[in-house]
N, CA, C and O atoms as CSV, one atom per row, in Angstrom:
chain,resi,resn,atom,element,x,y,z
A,1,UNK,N,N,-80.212,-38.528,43.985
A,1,UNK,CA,C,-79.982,-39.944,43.735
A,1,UNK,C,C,-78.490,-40.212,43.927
A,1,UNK,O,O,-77.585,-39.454,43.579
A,2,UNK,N,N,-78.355,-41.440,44.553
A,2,UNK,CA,C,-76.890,-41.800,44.725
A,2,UNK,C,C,-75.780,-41.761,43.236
A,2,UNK,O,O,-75.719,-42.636,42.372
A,3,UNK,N,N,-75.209,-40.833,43.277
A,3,UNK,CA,C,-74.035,-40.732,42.006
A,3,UNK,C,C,-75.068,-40.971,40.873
A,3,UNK,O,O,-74.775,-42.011,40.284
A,4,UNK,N,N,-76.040,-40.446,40.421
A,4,UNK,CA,C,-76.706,-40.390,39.614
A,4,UNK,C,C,-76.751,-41.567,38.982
A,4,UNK,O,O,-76.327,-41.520,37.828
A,5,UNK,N,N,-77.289,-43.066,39.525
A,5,UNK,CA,C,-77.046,-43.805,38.947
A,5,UNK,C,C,-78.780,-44.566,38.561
A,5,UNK,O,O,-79.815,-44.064,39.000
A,6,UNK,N,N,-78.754,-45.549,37.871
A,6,UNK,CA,C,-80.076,-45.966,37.348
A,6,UNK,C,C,-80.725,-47.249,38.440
A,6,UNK,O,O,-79.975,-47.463,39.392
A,7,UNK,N,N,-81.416,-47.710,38.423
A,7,UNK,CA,C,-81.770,-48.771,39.379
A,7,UNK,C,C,-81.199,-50.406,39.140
A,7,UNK,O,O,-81.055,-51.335,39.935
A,8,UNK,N,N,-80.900,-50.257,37.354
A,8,UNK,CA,C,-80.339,-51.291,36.613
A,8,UNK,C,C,-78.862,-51.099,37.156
A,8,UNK,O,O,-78.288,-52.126,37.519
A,9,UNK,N,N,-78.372,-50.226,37.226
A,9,UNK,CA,C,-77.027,-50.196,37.797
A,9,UNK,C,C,-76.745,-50.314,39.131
A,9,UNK,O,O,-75.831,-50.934,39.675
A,10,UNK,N,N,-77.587,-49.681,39.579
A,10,UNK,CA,C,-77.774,-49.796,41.464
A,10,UNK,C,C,-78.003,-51.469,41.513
A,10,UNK,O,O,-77.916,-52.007,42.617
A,11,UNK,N,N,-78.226,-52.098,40.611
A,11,UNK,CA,C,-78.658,-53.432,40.923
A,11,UNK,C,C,-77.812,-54.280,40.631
A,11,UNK,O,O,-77.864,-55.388,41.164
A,12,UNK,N,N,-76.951,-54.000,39.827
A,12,UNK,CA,C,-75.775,-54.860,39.313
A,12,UNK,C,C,-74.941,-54.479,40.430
A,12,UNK,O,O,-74.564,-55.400,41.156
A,13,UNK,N,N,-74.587,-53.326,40.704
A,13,UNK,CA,C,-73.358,-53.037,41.780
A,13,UNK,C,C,-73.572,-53.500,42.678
A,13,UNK,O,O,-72.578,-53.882,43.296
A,14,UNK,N,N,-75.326,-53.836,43.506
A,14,UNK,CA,C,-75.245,-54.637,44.778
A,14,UNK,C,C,-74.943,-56.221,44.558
A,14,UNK,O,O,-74.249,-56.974,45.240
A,15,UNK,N,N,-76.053,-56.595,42.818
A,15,UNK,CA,C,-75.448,-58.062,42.536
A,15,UNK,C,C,-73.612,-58.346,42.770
A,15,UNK,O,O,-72.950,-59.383,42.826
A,16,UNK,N,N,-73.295,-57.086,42.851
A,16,UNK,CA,C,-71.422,-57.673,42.507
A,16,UNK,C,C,-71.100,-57.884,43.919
A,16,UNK,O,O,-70.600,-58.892,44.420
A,17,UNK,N,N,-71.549,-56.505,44.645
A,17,UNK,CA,C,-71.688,-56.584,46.008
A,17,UNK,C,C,-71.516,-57.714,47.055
A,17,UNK,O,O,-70.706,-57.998,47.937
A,18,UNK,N,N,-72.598,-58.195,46.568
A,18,UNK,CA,C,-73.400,-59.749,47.073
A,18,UNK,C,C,-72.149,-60.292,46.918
A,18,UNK,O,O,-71.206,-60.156,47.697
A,19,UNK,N,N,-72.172,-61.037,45.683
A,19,UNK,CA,C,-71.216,-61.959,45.053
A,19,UNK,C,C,-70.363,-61.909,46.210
A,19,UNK,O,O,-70.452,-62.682,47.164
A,20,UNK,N,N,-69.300,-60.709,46.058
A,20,UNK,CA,C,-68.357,-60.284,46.810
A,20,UNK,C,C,-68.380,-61.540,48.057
A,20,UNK,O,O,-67.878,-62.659,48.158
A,21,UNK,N,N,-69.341,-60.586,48.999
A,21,UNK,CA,C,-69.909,-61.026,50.309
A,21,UNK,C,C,-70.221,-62.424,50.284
A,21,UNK,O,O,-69.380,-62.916,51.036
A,22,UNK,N,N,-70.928,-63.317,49.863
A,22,UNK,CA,C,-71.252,-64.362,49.714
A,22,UNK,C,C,-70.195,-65.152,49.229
A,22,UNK,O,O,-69.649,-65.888,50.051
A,23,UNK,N,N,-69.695,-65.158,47.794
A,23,UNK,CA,C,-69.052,-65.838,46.958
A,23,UNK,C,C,-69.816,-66.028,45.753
A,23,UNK,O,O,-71.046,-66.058,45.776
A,24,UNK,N,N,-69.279,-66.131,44.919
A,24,UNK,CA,C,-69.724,-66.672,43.937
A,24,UNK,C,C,-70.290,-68.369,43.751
A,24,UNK,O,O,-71.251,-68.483,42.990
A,25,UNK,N,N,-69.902,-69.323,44.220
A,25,UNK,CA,C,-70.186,-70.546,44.610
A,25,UNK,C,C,-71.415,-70.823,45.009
A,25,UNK,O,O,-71.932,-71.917,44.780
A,26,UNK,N,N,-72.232,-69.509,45.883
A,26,UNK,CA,C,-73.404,-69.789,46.737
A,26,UNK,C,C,-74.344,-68.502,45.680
A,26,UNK,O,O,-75.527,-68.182,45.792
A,27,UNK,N,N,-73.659,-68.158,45.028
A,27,UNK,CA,C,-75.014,-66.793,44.366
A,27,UNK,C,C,-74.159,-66.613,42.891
A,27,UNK,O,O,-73.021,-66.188,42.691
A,28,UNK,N,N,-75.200,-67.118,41.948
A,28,UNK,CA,C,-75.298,-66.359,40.292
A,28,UNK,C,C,-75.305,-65.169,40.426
A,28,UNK,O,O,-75.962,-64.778,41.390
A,29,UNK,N,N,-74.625,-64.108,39.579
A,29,UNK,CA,C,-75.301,-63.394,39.147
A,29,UNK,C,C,-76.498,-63.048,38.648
A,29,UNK,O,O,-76.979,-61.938,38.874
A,30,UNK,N,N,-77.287,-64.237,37.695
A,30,UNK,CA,C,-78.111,-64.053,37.484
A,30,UNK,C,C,-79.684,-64.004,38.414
A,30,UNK,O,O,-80.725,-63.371,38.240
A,31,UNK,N,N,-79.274,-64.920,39.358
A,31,UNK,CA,C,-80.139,-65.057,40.183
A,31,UNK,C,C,-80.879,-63.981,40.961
A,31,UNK,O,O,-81.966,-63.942,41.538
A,32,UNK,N,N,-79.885,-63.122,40.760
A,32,UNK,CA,C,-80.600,-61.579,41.721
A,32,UNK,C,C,-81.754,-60.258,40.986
A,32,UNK,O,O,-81.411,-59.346,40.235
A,33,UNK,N,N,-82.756,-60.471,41.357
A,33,UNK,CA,C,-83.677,-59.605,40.708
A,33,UNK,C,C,-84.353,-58.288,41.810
A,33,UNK,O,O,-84.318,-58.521,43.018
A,34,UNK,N,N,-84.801,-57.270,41.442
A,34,UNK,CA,C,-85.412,-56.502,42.502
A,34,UNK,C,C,-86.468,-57.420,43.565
A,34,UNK,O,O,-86.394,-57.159,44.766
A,35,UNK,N,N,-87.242,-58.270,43.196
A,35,UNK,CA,C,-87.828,-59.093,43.628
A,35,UNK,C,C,-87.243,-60.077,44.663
A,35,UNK,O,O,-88.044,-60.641,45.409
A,36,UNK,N,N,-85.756,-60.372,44.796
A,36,UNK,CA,C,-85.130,-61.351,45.167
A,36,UNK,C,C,-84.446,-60.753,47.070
A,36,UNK,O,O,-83.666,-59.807,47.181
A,37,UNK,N,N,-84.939,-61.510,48.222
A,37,UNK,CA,C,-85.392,-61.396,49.279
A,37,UNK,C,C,-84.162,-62.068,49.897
A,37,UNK,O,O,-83.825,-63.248,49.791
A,38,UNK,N,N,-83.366,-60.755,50.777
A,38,UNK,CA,C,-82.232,-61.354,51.236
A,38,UNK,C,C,-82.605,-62.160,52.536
A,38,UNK,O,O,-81.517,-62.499,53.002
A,39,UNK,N,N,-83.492,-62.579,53.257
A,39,UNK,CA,C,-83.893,-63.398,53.735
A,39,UNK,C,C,-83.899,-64.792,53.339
A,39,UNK,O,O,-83.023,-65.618,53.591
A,40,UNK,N,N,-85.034,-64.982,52.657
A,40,UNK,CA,C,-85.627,-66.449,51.599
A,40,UNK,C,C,-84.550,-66.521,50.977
A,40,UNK,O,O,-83.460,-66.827,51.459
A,41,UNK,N,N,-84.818,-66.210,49.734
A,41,UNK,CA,C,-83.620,-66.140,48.668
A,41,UNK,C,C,-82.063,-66.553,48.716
A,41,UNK,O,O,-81.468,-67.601,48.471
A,42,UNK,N,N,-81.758,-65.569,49.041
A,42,UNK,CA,C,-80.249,-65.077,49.208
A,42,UNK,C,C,-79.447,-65.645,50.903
A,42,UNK,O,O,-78.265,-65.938,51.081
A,43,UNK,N,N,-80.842,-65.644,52.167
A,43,UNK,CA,C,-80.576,-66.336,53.165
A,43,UNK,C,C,-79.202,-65.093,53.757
A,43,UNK,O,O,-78.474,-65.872,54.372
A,44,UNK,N,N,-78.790,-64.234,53.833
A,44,UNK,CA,C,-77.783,-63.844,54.421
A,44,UNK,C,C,-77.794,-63.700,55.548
A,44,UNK,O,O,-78.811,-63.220,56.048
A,45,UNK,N,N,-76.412,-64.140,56.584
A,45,UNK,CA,C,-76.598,-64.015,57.912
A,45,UNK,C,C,-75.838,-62.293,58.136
A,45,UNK,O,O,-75.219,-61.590,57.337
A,46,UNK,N,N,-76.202,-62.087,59.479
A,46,UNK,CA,C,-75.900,-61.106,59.833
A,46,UNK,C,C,-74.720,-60.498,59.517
A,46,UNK,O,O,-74.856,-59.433,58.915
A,47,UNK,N,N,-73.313,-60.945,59.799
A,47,UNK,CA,C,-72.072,-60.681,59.064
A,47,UNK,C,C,-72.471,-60.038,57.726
A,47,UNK,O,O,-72.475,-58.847,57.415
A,48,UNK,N,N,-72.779,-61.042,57.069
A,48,UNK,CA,C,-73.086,-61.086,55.740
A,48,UNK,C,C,-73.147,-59.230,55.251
A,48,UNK,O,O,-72.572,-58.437,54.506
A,49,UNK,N,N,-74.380,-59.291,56.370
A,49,UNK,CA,C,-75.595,-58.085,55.902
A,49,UNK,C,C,-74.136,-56.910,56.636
A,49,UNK,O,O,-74.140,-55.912,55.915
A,50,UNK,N,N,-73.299,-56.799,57.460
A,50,UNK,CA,C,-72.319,-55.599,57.873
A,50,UNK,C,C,-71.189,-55.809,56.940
A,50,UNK,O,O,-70.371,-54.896,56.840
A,51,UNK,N,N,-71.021,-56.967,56.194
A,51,UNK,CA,C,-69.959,-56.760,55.019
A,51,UNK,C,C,-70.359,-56.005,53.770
A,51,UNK,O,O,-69.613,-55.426,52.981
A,52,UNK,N,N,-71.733,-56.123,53.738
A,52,UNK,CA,C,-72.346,-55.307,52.409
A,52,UNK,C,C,-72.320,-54.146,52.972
A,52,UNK,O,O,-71.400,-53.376,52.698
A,53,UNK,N,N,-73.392,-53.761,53.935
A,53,UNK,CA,C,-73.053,-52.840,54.305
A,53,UNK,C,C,-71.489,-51.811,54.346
A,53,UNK,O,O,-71.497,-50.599,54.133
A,54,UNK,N,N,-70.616,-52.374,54.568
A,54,UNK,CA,C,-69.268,-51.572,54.602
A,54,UNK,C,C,-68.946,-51.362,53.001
A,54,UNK,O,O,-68.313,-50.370,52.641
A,55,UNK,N,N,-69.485,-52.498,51.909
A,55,UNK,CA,C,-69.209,-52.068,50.669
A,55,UNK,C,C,-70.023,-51.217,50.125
A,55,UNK,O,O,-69.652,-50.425,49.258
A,56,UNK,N,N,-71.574,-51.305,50.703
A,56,UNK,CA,C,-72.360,-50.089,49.957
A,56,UNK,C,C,-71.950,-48.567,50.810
A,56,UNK,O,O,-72.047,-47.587,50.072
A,57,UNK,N,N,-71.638,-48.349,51.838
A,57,UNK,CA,C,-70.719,-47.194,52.608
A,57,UNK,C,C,-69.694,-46.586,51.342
A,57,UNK,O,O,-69.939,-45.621,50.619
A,58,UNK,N,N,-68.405,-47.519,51.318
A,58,UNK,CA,C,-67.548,-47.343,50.710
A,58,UNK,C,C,-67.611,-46.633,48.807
A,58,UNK,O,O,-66.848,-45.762,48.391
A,59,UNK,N,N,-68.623,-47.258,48.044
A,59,UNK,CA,C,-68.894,-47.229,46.791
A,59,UNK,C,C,-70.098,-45.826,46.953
A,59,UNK,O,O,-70.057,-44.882,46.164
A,60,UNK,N,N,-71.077,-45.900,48.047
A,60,UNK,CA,C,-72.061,-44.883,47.955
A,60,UNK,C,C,-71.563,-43.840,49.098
A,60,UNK,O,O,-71.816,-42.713,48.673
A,61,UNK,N,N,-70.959,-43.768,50.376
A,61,UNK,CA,C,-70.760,-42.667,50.834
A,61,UNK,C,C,-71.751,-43.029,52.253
A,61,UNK,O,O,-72.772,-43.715,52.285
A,62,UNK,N,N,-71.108,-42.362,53.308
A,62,UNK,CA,C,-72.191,-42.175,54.298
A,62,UNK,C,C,-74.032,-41.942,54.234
A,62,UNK,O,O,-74.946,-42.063,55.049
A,63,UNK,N,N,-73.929,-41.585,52.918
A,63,UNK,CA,C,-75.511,-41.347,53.015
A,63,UNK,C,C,-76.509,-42.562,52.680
A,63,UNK,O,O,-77.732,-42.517,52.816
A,64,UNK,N,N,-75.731,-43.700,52.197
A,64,UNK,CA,C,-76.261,-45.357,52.249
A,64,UNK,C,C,-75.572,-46.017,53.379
A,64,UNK,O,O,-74.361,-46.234,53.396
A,65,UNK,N,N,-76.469,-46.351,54.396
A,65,UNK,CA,C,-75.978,-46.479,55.604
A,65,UNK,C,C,-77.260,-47.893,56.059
A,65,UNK,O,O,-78.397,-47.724,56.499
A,66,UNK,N,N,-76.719,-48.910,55.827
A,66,UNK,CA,C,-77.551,-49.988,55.604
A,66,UNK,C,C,-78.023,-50.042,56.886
A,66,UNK,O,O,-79.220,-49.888,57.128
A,67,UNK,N,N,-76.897,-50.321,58.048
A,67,UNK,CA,C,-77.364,-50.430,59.143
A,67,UNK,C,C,-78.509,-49.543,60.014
A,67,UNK,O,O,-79.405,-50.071,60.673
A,68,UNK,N,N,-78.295,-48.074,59.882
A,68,UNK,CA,C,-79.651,-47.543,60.315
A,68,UNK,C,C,-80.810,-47.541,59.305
A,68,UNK,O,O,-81.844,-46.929,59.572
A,69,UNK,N,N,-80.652,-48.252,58.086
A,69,UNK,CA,C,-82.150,-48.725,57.184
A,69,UNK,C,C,-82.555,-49.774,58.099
A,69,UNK,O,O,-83.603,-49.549,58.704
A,70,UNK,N,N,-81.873,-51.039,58.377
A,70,UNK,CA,C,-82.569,-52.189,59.436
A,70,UNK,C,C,-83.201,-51.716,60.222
A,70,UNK,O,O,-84.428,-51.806,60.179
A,71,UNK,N,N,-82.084,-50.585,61.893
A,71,UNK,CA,C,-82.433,-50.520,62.566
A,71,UNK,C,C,-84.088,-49.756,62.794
A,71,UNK,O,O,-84.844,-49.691,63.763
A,72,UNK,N,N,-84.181,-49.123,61.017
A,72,UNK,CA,C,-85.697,-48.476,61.225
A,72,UNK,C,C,-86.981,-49.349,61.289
A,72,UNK,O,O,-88.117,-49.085,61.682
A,73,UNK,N,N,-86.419,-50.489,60.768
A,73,UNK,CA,C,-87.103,-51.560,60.575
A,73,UNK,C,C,-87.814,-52.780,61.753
A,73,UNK,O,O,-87.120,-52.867,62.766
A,74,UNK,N,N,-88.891,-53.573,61.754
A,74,UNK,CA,C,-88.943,-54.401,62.294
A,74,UNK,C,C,-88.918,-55.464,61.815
A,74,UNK,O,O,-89.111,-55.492,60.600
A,75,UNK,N,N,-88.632,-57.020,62.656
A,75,UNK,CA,C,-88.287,-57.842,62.233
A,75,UNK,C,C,-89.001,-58.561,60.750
A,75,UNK,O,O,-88.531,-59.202,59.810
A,76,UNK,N,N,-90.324,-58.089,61.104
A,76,UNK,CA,C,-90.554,-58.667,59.689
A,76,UNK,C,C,-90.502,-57.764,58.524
A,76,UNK,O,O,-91.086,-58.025,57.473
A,77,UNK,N,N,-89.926,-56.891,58.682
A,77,UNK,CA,C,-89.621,-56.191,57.034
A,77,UNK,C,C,-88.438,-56.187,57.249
A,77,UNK,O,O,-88.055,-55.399,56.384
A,78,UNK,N,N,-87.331,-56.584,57.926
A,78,UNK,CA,C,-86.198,-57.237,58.182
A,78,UNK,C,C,-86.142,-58.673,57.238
A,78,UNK,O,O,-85.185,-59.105,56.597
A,79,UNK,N,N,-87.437,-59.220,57.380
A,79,UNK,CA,C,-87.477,-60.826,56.844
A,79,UNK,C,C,-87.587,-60.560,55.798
A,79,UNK,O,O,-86.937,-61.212,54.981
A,80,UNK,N,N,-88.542,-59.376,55.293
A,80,UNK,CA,C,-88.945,-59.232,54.002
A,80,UNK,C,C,-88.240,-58.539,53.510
A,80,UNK,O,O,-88.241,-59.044,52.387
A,81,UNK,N,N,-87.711,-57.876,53.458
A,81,UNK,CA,C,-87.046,-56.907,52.686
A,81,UNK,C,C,-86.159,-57.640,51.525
A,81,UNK,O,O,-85.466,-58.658,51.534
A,82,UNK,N,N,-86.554,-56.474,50.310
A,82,UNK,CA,C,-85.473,-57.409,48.652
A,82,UNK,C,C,-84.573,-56.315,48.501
A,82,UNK,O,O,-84.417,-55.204,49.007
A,83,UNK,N,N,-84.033,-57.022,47.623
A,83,UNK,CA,C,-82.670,-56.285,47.016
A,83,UNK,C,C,-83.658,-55.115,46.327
A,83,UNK,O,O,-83.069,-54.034,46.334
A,84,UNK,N,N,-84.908,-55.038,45.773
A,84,UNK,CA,C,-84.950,-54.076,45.198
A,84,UNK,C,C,-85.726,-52.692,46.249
A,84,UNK,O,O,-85.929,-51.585,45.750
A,85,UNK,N,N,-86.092,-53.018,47.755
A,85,UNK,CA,C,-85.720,-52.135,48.541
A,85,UNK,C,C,-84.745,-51.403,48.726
A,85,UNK,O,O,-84.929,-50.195,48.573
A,86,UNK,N,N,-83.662,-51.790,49.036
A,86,UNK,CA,C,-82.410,-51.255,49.155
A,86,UNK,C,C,-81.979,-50.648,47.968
A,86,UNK,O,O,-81.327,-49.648,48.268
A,87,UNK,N,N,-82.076,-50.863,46.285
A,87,UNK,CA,C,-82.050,-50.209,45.430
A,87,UNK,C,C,-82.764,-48.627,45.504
A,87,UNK,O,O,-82.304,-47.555,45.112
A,88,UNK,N,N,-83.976,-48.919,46.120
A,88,UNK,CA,C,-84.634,-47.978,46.500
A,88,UNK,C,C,-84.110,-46.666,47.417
A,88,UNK,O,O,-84.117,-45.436,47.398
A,89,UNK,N,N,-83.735,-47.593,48.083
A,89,UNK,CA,C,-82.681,-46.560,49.224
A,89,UNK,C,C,-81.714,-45.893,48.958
A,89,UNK,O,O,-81.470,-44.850,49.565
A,90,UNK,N,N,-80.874,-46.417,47.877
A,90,UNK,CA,C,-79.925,-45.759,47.526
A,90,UNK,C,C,-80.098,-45.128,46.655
A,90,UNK,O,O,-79.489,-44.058,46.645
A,91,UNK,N,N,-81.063,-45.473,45.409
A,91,UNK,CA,C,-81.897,-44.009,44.387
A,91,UNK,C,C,-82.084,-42.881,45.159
A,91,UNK,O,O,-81.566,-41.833,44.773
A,92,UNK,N,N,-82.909,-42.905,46.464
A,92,UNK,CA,C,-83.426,-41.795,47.266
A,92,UNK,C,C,-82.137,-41.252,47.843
A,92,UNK,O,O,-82.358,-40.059,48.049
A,93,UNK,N,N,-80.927,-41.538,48.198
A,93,UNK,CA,C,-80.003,-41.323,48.576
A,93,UNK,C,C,-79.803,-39.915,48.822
A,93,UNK,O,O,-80.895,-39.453,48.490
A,94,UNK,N,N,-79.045,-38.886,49.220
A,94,UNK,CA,C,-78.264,-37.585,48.450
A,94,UNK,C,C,-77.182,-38.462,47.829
A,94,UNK,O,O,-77.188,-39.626,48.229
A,95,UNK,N,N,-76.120,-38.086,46.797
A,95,UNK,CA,C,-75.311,-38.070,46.305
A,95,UNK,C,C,-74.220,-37.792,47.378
A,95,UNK,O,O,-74.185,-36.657,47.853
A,96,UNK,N,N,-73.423,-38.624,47.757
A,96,UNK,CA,C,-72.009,-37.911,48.460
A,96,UNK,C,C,-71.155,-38.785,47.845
A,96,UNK,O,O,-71.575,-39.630,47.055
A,97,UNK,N,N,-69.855,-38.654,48.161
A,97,UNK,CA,C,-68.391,-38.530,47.881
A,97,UNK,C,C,-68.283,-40.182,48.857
A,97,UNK,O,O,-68.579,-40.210,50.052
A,98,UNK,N,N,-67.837,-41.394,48.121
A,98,UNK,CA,C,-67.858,-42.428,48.631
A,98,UNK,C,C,-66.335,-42.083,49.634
A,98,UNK,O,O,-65.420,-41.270,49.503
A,99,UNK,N,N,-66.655,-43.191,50.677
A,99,UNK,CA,C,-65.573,-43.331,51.727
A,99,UNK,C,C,-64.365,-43.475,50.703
A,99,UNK,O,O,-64.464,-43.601,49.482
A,100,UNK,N,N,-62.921,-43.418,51.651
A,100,UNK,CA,C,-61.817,-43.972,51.140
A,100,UNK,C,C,-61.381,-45.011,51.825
A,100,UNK,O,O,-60.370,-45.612,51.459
């Protein structure tokens, strides 16, 4: 599991994540649940999705590597996909040594 962390925590760190990426202006904190669909929901454009990406890299390490999770993907689990997928991904993770 990524830095041995819980899914409640994996979930706050992407909620901060987000924030980050987005702003705060356009996304609550509260608003983000495992359930909550960066498509529908959250609406992120592509940028969006390579700025998180570079922060979940950085905080989790090469072995959360958002971009080849998409590219395994097709467009509609691209559409579908929630934040609590990607929680998923990074539970399953190995553990490495985040970027500097």
């Amino acid at each position: 599991m990524a830095s041995d962390a819980t899914a409640e925590q994996i979930l706050a760190e992407i909620t901060a994540m987000l924030v980050e990426t987005v702003g705060d202006e356009f996304l609550l904190a509260d608003e983000v649940t495992l359930a909550t669909t960066f498509n529908e929901d959250l609406a992120l454009e592509s940028i969006e999705f390579v700025a998180l990406a570079e922060l979940l890299q950085k905080r989790y390490g090469a072995a959360v590597d958002l971009i080849a999770l998409l590219a395994e993907k097709d467009m509609e689990e691209i559409l579908a996909m929630t934040v609590g997928d990607l929680v998923a991904h990074i539970a399953a993770a190995p553990a490495s040594a985040p970027a500097l």
